[in-house]
C-alpha positions as CSV (number, residue, x, y, z in Angstrom):
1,X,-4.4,-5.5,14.6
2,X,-6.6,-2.8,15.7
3,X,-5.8,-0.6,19.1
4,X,-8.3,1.2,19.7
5,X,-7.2,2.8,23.4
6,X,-5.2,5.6,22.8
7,X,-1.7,5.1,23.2
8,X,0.8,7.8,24.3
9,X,3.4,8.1,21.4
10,X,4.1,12.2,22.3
11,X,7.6,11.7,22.3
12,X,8.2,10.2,19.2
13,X,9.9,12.8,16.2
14,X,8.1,13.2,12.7
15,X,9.8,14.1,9.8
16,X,7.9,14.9,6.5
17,X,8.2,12.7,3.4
18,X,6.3,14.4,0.4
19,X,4.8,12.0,-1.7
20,X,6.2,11.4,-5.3
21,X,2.5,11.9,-7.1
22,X,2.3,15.3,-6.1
23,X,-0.7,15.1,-4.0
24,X,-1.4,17.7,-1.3
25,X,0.2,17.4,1.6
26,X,2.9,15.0,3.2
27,X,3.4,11.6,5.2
28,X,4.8,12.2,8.2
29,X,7.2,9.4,9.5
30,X,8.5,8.3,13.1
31,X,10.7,5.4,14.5
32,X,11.1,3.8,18.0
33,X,12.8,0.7,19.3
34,X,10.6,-2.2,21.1
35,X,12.6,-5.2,22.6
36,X,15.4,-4.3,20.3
37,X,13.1,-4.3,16.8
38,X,12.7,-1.1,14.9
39,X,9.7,-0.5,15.0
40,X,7.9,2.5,12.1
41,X,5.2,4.9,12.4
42,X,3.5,6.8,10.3
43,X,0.5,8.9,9.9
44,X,-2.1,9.7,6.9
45,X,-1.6,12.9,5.0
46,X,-0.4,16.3,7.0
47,X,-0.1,19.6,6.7
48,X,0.3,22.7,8.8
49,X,-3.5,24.1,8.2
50,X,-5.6,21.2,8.0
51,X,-3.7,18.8,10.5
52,X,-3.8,15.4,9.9
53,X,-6.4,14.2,7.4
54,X,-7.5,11.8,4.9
55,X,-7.3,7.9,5.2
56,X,-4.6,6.7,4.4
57,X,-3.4,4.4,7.5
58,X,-6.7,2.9,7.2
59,X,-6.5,2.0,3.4
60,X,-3.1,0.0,4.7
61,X,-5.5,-2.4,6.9
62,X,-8.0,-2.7,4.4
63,X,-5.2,-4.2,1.8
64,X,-3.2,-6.1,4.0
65,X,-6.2,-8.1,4.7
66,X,-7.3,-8.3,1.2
67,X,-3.7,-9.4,0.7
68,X,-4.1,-11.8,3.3
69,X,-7.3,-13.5,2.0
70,X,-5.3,-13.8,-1.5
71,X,-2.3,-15.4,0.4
72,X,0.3,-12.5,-0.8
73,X,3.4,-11.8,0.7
74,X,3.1,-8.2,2.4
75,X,4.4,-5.9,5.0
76,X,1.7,-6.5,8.5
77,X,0.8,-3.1,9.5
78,X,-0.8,-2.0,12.9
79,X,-3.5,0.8,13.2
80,X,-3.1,2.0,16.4
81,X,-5.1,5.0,18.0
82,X,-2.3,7.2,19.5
83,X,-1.8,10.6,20.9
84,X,1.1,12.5,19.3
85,X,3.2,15.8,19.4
86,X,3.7,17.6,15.9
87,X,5.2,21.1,16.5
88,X,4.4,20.7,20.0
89,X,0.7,20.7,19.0
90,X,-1.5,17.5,20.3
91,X,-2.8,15.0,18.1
92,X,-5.5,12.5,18.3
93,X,-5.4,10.4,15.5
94,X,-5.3,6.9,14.0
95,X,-1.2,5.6,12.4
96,X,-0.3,2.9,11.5
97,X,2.9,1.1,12.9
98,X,5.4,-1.9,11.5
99,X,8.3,-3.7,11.8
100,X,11.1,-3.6,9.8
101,X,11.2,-6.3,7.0
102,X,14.7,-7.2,6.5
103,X,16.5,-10.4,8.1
104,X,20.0,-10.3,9.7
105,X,22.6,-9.5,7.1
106,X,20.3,-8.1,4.5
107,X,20.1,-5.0,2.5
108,X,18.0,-3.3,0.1
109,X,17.7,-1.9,-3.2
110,X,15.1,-0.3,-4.9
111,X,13.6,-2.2,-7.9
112,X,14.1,1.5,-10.0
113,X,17.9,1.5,-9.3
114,X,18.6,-2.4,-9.3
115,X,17.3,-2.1,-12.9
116,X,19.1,0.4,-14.0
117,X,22.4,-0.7,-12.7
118,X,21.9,-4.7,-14.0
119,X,19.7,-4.5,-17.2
120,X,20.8,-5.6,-20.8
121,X,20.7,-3.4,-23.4
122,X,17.1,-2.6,-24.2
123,X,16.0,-5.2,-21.8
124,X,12.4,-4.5,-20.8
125,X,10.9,-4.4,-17.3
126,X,8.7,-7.7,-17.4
127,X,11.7,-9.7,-19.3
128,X,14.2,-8.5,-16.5
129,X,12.3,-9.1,-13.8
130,X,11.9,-12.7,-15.8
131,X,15.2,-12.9,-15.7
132,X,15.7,-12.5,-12.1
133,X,12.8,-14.9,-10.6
134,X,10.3,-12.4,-9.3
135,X,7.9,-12.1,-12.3
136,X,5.2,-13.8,-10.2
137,X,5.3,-11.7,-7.1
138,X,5.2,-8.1,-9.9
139,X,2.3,-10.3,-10.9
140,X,1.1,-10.5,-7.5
141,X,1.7,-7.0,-6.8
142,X,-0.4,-6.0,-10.2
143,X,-3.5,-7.7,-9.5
144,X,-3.6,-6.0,-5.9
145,X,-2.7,-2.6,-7.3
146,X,-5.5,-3.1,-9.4
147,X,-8.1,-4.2,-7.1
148,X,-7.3,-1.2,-4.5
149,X,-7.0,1.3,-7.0
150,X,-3.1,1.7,-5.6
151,X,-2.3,4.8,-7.0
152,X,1.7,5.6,-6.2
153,X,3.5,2.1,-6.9
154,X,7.0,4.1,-8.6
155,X,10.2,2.5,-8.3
156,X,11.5,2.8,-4.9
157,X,7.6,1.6,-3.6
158,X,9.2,-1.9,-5.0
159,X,12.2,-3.2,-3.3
160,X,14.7,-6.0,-3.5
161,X,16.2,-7.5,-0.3
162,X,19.8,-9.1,-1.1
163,X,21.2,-11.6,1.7
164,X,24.7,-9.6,2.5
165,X,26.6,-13.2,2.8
166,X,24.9,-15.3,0.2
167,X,23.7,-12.9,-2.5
168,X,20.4,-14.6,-2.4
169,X,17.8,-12.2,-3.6
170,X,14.4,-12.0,-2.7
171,X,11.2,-9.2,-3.7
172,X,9.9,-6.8,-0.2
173,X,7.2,-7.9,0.8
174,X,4.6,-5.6,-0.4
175,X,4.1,-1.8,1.3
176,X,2.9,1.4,1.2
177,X,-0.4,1.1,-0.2
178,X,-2.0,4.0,1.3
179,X,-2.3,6.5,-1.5
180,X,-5.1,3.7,-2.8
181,X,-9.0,3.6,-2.6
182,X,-10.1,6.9,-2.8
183,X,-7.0,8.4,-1.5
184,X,-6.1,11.3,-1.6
185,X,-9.7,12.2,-1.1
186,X,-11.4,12.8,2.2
187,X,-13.8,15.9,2.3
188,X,-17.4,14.5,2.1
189,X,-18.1,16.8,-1.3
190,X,-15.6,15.0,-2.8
191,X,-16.6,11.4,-1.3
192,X,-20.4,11.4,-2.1
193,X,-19.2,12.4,-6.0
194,X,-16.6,9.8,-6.2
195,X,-17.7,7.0,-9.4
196,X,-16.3,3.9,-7.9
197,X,-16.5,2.5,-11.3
198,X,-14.1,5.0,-13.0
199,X,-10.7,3.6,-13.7
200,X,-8.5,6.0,-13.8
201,X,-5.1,6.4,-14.7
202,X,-2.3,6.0,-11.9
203,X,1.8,6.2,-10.9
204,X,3.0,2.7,-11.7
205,X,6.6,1.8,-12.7
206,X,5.7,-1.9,-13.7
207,X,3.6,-2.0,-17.0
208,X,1.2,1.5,-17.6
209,X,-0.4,3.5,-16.2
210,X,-3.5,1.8,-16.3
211,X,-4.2,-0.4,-14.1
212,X,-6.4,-3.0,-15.8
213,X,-4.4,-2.6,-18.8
214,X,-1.8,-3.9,-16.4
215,X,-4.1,-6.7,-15.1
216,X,-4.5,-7.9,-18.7
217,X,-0.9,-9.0,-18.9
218,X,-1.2,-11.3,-15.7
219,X,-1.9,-14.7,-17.0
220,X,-4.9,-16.3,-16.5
221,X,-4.1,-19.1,-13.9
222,X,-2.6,-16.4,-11.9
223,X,-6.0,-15.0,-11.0
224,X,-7.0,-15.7,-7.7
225,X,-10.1,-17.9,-7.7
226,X,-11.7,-17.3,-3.9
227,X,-14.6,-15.4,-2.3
228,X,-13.8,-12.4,-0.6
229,X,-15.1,-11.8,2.7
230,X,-16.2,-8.2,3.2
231,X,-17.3,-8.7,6.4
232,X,-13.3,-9.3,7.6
233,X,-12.2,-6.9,5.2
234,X,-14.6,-3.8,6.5
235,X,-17.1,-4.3,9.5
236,X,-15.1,-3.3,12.0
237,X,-13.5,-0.3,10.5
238,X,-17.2,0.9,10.5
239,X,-16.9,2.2,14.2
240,X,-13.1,4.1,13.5
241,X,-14.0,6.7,10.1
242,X,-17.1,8.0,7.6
243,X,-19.1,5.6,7.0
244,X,-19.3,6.9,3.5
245,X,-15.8,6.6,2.5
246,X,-15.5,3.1,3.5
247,X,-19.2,2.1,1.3
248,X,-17.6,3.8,-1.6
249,X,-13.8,1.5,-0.9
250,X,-16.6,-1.6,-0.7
251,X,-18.3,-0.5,-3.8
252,X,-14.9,-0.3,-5.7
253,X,-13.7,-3.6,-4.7
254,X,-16.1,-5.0,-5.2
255,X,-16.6,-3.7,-8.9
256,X,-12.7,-4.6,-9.7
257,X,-12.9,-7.9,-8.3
258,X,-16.2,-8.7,-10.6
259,X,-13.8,-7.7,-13.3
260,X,-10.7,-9.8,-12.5
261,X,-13.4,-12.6,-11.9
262,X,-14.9,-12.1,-15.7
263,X,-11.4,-12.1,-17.0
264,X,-10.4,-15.1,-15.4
265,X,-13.3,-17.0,-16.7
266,X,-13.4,-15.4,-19.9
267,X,-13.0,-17.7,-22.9
């Protein structure tokens, strides 16, 4: 969901999160409370020249609905237009907000660390995750990576959620794809030069670093076989940012979904 009236969020608290790929700049995070949910904010890239910039919360919306369309399990984020208090200076800007994920009497692990405390010896990623049941969803998660150019997928950007009472074990739903698309790009310079068609490599703790190297080892049948619709992806996102940037995200979906389409139907 899209809120566009600005909403006063001025006495929310940020803290800074620098982002594990190095890029320039930080994620600024908040939290409030709503009917007793936890509910979590946070903005695109910050820093204390520039301000907010970049796209980031919108690059959440733009997957989530591709994730949607695809019938994939993933955290719903809100992009709200809010005013907010950084260092006691105003903001104007677009965030995104969420819920928290976990159910009553669950707790999380990250994927990195729940390896490396129950692997075998010289047990691989793909056979461990085998092992455990969620080999489908990491195949989920690959083929969306892939089609948004998700550049920052480490290990803790995968979680496990295990029922506290039961032990039943289940994979996050999927989150935090900002740093995607052309992230962490946003001046126009750098927009109008960007080659949608480039594939380049990327942060990812499940398979390579290259992303349709990791698409490759999806099986076939797993490739979704539906049209996108641009039109609920994009149109109205046309009215909140540069038009430029978001031609140039079209463009490279569209390019990356021509070739999941050519693998799937390759013979």
């Amino acid at each position: 969901m899209i809120k566009k009236e600005i909403v006063d969020l001025k006495k929310l608290s940020w803290t800074k999160t620098r982002q594990s790929s190095g890029t320039a700049g930080s994620y600024l995070k908040s939290y409030s409370y709503s009917n007793g949910k936890k509910v979590y904010y946070k903005l695109s890239f910050f820093d204390d020249i520039n301000g907010i910039f970049g796209y980031e919360s919108v690059n959440e919306i733009i997957s989530l609905r591709i994730m949607e369309l695809l019938g994939y399990n993933h955290l719903k984020y809100d992009l709200i237009h809010g005013l907010i208090l950084i260092d006691n200076k105003e903001y104007e800007t677009y965030l995104n907000s969420s819920f928290d994920f976990k159910k009553i009497n669950e707790s999380k692990i990250t994927l990195e660390n729940f390896y490396d405390i129950n692997k075998k010896p010289n047990e691989s990623k793909i056979d461990f995750l085998t092992r455990y049941g969620f080999i489908n969803d990491i195949y989920k998660m690959i083929i969306i990576d892939f089609l948004i150019n998700n550049k920052d997928r480490h290990g803790a950007n995968i979680e496990i959620l295990i029922n506290n009472k039961t032990n039943a074990m289940r994979l996050a739903p999927f989150f935090d794809q900002g740093l995607s698309f052309l992230s962490p790009l946003y001046k126009k310079e750098d927009i109008e030069s960007f080659d949608p068609n480039i594939i380049k490599k990327t942060n990812s703790y499940i398979g390579t670093s290259d992303l349709l190297l990791n698409l490759k080892m999806v099986p076939r049948e797993m490739l979704p076989n539906i049209k996108l619709d641009y039109g609920y992806i994009f149109n109205d996102l046309y009215e909140l940012i540069d038009n430029d940037y978001l031609n140039k995200c079209k463009l490279l979906l569209m390019n990356r979904w021509d070739i999941l389409e050519n693998l799937r139907n390759k013979k």
